[in-house]
C-alpha positions as CSV (number, residue, x, y, z in Angstrom):
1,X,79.8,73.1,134.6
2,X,79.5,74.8,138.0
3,X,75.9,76.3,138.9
4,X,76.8,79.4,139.1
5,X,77.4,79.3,134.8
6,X,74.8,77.0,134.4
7,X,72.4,79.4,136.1
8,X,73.9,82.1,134.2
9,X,73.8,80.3,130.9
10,X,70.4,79.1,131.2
11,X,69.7,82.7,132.0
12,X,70.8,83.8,128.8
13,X,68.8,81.9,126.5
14,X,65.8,83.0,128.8
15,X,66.0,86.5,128.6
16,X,67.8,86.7,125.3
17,X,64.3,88.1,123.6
18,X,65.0,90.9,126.4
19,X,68.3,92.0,123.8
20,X,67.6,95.3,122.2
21,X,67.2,95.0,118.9
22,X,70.3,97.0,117.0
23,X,70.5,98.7,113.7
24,X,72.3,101.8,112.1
25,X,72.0,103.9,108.8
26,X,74.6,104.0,106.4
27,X,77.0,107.3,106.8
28,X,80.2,108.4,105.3
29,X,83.6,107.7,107.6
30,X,85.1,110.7,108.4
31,X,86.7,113.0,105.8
32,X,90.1,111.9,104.7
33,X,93.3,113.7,105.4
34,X,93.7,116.9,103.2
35,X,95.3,115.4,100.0
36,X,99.0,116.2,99.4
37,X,100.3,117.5,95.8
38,X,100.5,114.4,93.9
39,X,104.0,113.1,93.0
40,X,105.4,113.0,89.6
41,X,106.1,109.7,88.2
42,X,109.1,108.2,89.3
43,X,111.2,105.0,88.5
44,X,111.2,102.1,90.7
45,X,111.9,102.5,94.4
46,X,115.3,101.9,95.9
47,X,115.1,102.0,99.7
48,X,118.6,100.9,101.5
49,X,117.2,99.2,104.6
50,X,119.7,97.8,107.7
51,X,119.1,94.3,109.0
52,X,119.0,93.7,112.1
53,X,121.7,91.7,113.9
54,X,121.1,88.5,114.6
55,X,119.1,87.1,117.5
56,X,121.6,86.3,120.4
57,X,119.1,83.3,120.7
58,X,116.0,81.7,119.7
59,X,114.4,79.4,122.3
60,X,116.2,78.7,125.6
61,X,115.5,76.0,128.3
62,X,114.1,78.5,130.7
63,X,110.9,77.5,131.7
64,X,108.9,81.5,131.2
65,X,108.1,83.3,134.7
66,X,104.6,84.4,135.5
67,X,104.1,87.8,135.7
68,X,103.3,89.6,139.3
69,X,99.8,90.5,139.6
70,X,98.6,93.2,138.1
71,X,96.6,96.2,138.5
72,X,94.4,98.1,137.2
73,X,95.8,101.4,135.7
74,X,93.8,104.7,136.2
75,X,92.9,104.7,132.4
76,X,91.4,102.0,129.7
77,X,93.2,102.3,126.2
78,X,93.5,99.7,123.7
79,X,97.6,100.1,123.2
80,X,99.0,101.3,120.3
81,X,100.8,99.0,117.7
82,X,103.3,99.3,115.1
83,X,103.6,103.1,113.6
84,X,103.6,102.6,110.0
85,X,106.6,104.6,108.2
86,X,106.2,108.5,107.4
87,X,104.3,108.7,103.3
88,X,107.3,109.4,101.0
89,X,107.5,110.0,97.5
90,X,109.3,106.8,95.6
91,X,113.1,106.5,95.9
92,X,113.2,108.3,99.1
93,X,114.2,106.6,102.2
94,X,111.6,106.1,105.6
95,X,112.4,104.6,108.5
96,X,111.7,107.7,110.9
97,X,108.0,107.6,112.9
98,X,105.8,108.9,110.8
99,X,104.5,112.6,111.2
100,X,101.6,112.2,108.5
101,X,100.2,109.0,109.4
102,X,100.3,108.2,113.1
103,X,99.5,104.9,114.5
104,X,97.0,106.3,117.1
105,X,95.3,105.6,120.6
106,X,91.7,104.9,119.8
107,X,89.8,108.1,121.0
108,X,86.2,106.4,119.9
109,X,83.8,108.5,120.5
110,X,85.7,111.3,118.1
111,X,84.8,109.4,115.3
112,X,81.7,107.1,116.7
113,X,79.7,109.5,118.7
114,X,76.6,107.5,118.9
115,X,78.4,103.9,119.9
116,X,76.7,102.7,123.2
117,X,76.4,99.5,124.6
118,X,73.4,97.6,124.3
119,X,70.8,97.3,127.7
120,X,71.5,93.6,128.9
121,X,70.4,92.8,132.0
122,X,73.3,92.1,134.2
123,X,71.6,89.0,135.5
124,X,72.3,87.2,131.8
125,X,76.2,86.9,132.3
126,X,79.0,88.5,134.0
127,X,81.3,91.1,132.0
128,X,84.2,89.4,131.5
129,X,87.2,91.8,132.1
130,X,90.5,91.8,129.9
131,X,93.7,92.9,129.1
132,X,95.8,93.6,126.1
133,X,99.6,93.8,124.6
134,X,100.5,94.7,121.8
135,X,103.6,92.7,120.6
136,X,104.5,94.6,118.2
137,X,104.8,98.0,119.5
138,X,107.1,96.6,122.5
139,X,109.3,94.6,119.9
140,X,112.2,93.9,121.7
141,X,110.3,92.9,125.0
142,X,108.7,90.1,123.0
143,X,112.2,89.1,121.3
144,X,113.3,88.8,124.8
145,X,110.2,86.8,125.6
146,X,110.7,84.6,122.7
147,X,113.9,84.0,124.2
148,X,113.3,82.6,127.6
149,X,110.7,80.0,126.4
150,X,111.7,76.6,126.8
151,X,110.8,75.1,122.9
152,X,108.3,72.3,123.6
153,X,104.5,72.5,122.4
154,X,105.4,75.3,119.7
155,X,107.1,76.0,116.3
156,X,109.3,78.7,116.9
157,X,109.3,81.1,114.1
158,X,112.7,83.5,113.9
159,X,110.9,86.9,113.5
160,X,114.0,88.4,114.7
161,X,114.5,90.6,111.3
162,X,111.2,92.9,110.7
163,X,110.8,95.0,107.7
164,X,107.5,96.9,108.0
165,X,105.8,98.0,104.8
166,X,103.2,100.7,104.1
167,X,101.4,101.4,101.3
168,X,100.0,105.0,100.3
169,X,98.4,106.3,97.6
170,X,99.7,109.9,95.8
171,X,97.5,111.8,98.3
172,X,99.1,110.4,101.1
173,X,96.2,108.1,102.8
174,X,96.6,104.4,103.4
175,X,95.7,101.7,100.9
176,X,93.7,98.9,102.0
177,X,93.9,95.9,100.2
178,X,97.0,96.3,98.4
179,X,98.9,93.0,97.2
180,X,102.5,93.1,97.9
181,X,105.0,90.5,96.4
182,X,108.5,90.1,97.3
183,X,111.2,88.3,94.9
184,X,114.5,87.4,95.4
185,X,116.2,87.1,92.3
186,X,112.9,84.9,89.8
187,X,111.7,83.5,93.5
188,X,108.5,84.8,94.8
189,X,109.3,84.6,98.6
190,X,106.3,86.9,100.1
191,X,102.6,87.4,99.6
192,X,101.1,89.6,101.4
193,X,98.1,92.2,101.7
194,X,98.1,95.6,103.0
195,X,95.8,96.0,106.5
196,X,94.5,99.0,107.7
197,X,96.9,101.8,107.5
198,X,98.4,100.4,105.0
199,X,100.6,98.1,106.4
200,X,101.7,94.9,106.3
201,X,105.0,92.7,108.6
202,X,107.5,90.9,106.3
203,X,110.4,88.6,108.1
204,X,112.8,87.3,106.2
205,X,114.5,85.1,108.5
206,X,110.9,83.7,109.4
207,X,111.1,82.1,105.5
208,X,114.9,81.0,106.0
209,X,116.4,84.0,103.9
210,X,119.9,83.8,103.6
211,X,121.6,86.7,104.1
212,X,123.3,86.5,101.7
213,X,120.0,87.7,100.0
214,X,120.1,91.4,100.4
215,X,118.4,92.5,97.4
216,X,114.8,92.2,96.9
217,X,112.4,93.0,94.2
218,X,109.1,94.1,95.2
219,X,105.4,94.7,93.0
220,X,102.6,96.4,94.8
221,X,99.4,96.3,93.1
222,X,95.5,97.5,93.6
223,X,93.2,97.0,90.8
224,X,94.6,99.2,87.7
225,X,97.1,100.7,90.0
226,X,100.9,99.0,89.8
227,X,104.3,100.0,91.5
228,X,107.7,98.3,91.6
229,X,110.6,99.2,94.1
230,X,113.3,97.1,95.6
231,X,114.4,96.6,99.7
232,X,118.2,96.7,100.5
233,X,118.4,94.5,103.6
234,X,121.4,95.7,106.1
235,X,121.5,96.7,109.7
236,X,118.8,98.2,112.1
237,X,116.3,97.4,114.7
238,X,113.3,99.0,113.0
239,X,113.6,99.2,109.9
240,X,110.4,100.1,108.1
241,X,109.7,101.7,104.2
242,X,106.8,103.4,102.6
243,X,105.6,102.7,98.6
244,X,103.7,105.2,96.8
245,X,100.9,103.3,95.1
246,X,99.8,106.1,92.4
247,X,95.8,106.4,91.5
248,X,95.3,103.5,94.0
249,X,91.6,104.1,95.8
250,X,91.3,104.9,99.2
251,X,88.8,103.5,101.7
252,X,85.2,104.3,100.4
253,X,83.2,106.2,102.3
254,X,81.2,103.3,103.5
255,X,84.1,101.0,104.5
256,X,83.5,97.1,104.3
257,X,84.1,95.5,108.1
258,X,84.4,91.8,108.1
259,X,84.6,90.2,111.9
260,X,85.1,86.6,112.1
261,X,84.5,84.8,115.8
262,X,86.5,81.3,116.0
263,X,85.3,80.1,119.3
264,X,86.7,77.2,121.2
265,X,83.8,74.8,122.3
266,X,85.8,72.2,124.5
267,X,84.6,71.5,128.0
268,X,87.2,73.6,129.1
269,X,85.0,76.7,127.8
270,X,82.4,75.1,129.5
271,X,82.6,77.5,132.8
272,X,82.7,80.8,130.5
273,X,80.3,79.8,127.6
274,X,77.8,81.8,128.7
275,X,79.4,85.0,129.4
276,X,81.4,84.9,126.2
277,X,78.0,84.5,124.1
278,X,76.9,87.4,125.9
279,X,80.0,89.4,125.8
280,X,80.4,88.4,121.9
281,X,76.4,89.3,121.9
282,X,77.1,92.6,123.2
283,X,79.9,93.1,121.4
284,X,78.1,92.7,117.5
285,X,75.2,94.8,118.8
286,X,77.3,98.3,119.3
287,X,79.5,97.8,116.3
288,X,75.8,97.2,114.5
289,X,75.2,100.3,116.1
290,X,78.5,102.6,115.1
291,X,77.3,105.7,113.3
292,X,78.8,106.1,110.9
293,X,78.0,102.4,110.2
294,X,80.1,100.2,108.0
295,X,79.3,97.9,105.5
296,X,79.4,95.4,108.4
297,X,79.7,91.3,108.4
298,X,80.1,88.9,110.9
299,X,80.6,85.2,111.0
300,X,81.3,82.2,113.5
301,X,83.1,79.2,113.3
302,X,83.5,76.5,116.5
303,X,86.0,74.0,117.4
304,X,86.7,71.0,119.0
305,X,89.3,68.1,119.2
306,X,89.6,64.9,117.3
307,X,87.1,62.4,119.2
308,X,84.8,64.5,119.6
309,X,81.4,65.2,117.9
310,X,82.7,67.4,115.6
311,X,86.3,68.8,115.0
312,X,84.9,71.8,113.2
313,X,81.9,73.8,112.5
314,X,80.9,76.5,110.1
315,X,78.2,78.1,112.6
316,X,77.4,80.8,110.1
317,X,79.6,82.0,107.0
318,X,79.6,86.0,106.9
319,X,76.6,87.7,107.3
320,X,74.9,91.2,107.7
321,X,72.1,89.9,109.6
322,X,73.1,90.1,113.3
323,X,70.2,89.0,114.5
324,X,71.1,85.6,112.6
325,X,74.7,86.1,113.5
326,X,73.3,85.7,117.9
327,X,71.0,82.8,116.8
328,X,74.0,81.2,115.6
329,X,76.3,81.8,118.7
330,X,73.5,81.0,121.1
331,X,72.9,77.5,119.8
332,X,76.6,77.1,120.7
333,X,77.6,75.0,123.5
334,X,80.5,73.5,125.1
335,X,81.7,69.5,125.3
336,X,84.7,67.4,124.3
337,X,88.3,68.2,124.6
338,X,89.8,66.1,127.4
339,X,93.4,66.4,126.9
340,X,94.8,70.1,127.3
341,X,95.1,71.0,123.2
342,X,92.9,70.9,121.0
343,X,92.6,71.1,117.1
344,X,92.9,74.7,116.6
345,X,94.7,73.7,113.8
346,X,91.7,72.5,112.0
347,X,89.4,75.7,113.3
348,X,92.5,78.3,111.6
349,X,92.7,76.2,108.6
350,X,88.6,76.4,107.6
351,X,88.9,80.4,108.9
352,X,91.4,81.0,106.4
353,X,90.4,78.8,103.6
354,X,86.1,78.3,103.9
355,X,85.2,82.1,105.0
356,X,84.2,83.7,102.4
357,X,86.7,86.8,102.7
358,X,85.7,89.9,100.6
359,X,88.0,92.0,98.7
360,X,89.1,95.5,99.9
361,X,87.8,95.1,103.3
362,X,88.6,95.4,106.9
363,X,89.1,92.0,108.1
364,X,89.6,90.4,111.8
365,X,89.3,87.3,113.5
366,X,89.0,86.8,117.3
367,X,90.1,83.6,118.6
368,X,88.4,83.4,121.6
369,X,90.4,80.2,123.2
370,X,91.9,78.6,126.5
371,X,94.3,75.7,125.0
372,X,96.9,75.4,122.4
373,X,97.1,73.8,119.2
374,X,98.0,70.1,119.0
375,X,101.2,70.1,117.0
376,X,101.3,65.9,117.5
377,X,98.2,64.8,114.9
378,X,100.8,64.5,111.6
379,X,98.4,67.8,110.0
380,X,100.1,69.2,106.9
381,X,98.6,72.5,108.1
382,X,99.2,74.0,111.5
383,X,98.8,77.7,113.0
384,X,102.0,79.1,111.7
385,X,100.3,77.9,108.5
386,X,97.2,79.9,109.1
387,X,99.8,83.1,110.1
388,X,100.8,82.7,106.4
389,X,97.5,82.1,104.7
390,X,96.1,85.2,107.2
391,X,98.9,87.7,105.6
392,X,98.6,86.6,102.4
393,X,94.6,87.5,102.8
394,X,95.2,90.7,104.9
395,X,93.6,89.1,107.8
396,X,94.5,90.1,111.6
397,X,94.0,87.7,114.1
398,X,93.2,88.7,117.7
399,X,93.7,85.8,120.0
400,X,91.6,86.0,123.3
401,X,92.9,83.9,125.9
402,X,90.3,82.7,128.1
403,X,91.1,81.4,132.0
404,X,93.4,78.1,132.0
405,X,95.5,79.8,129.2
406,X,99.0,78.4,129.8
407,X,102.3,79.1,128.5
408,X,102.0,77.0,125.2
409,X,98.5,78.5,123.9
410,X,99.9,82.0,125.1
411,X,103.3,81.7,123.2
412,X,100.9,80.3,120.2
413,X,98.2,83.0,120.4
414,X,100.9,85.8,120.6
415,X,102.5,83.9,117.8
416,X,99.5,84.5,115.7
417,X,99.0,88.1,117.0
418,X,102.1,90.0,116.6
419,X,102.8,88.2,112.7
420,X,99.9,89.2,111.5
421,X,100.0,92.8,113.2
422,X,97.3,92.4,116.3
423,X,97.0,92.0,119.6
424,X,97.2,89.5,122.2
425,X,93.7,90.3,124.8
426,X,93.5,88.0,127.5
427,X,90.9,87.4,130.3
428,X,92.0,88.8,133.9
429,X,90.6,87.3,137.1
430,X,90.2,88.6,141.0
431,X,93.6,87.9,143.0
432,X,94.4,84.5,143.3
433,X,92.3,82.7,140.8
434,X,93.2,81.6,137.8
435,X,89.0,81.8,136.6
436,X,86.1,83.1,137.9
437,X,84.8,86.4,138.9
438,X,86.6,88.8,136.7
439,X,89.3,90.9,138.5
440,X,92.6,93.1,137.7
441,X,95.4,90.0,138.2
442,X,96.8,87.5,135.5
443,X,99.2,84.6,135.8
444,X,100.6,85.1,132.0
445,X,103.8,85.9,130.9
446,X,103.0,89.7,130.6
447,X,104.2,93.1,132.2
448,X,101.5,94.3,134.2
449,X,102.7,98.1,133.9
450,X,102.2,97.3,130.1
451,X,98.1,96.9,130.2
452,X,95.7,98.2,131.5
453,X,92.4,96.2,132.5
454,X,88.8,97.2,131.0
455,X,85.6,95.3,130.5
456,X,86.3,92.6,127.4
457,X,83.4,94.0,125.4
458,X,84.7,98.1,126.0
459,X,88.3,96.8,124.9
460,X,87.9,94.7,121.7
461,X,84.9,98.1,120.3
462,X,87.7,99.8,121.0
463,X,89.6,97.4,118.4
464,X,87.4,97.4,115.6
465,X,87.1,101.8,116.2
466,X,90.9,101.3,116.2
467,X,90.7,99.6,113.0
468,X,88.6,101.6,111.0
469,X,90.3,104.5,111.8
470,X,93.6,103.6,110.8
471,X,91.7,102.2,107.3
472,X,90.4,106.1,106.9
473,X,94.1,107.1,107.5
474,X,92.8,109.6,110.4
């Protein structure tokens, strides 16, 4: 580890007493959208959706370009993703953006007026700065990405037909939580649960759908509430449909946030350990702090490779007690690795199967990680696995590529991103370095008109704002 870190880690755990301690009351979310004249009872929904054409091609042996440098645009926004399909009463047809439900740019401070960043003195760790694409909202850029990647390293998924589906109750607001299942013919082919806004990414092609297969059978259900409908696959590039799940709840008033940090502790890390605890540190302190404050959780899980003293760790399963929470990450250090991957495999598969998820809740995972998966161990479970198992839980996964990121664990981490409907944030550095002091320049495979470069801890608030806003449909 280079002095500088070590200094700065050391540092840390010195003045970590020096953290203000954070809190918040309890407080209703904002009031929902004005509720729409409810909609008569209907028989099952039959939406005609077009397909879109096929991919000209899947992987290629083009090795992918780096992207120029890039610089810092005059305003910080976390981008916006995937708009979810206009609220429509059942047998109508959506595939226009919505007008009642917009996918918004995070304003934060309209609906957190009291989030501010905890006092850490700047000697403890350097903010680490970032940018962020969203995959999904730029859908044919990242077709065309997929594309040019020579296929070595990854398991190429075809994600080249998307069918977006939202979910709204009879007053028009997004339903959280909802389970969605997909037949074709007796076969259930899709499990899946509504994120905030409703929404949840279904690709046919991804499962090896024939074509041939162009009628599907779908039930959407949320506690007593039940719908049935069907999808008609044909021709589009965006196709998208909206469900109308009658008598369903919307998000309480106190909503349920569940954030889950699955940190990579290889010696790669080892240079940026310290600043991610304190950026991670920082970060759990102000959303503690959001007024209204949400029925909040957080947990950690760390990560190694095979060889090393442990493969994975369950640093703390979910817990309201941030203080408990910044014990946990603090006694986290880096060591191992050796070869390039490392078994993020293993990390995914406890995240998604040992956490212990709650129902009807906000749920995210950040990945905060330098290396890729090692796809060579014979593991029956790997990270296109854990994109399955994430969807099936209504869990979005926010990769966080720290400094060494290379092509593999970017095409992996934006893998895992734009499936389960998040965003790909990675760390930016000053010109010419690949690590180091934070700057506005990256080496990854990314347009650098498309971001825009903030501080990491400003960006992923922003997220979890983002988040609960789209759950409270405003």
């Amino acid at each position: 580890m280079k002095l500088a870190h070590l200094t700065s880690l050391l540092l840390a755990v010195l003045l970590l007493p020096l953290l203000v301690a954070c809190g918040g009351s309890a407080g209703g979310l904002a009031a929902a959208p004005t509720a729409a004249p409810a909609v008569a009872p209907a028989a099952p929904t039959s939406i005609a959706i077009p397909m879109e054409p096929p991919a000209n091609a899947r992987e290629s042996a083009a090795a992918p370009t780096a992207a120029p440098e890039a610089t810092m645009a005059p305003a910080s926004e976390v981008s916006d993703s995937v708009a979810p399909a206009a609220p429509v009463a059942p047998g109508a047809i959506a595939g226009a953006p919505p007008a009642v439900l917009p996918y918004p740019t995070i304003a934060p401070r309209e609906l957190y007026p009291t989030t501010v960043p905890v006092a850490i003195d700047q000697q403890q760790y350097t903010p680490l700065k970032a940018g962020v694409v969203d995959d999904n909202r730029d859908f044919s850029s990242y077709l065309n990405y997929l594309a040019t990647f020579q296929n070595y390293g990854v398991h190429p998924v075809d994600i080249s037909e998307r069918i977006l589906i939202t979910v709204v109750n009879d007053r028009q607001q997004p339903v959280l939580d909802a389970q969605v299942r997909i037949y074709s013919g007796q076969q259930n082919i899709f499990n899946g649960r509504t994120t905030a806004g409703g929404l949840v990414a279904f690709f046919p092609r991804a499962i090896g759908l024939s074509q041939n297969a162009r009628d599907l059978q779908v039930e959407i259900g949320k506690g007593q509430a039940r719908t049935t409908g069907q999808i008609v696959r044909g021709f589009d590039d965006r196709p998208s449909v909206t469900f109308v799940l009658r008598g369903a709840e919307a998000l309480p008033q106190t909503p349920r946030l569940e954030v889950l940090f699955l940190l990579d502790a290889t010696g790669s890390m080892g240079d940026e350990i310290g600043s991610i605890q304190g950026t991670i540190t920082d970060i759990a302190a102000r959303i503690d702090r959001m007024q209204p404050r949400p029925e909040l959780r957080f947990g950690l899980i760390s990560y190694r490779d095979r060889g090393d003293e442990y493969v994975t760790r369950l640093e703390t399963n979910f817990t309201g007690d941030v203080g408990a929470f910044r014990d946990a990450l603090m006694r986290v250090s880096a060591g191992g690795g050796g070869d390039t991957p490392e078994d993020l495999n293993s990390g995914l598969q406890m995240a998604m199967q040992q956490m212990q998820w709650s129902d009807n809740a906000v749920r995210l995972t950040f990945l905060v990680a330098d290396a890729p998966a090692h796809l060579d161990y014979g593991q029956t479970f790997d990270y296109t696995d854990a994109i399955r198992e994430a969807v099936a839980h209504g869990v979005k996964i926010y990769p966080i590529g720290a400094s060494n990121t290379d092509p593999i664990a970017e095409y992996q981490f934006r893998q895992l991103a734009q499936q389960t409907l998040a965003s790909f944030i990675f760390l930016t550095y000053q010109q010419g370095q690949n690590g180091g002091a934070p700057g506005d320049t990256t080496t990854l495979d990314v347009d650098p008109q498309q971001f825009s470069v903030d501080r990491l801890d400003d960006l992923v608030v922003r997220v979890v704002e983002r988040e609960l806003r789209l759950a409270a449909g405003v």
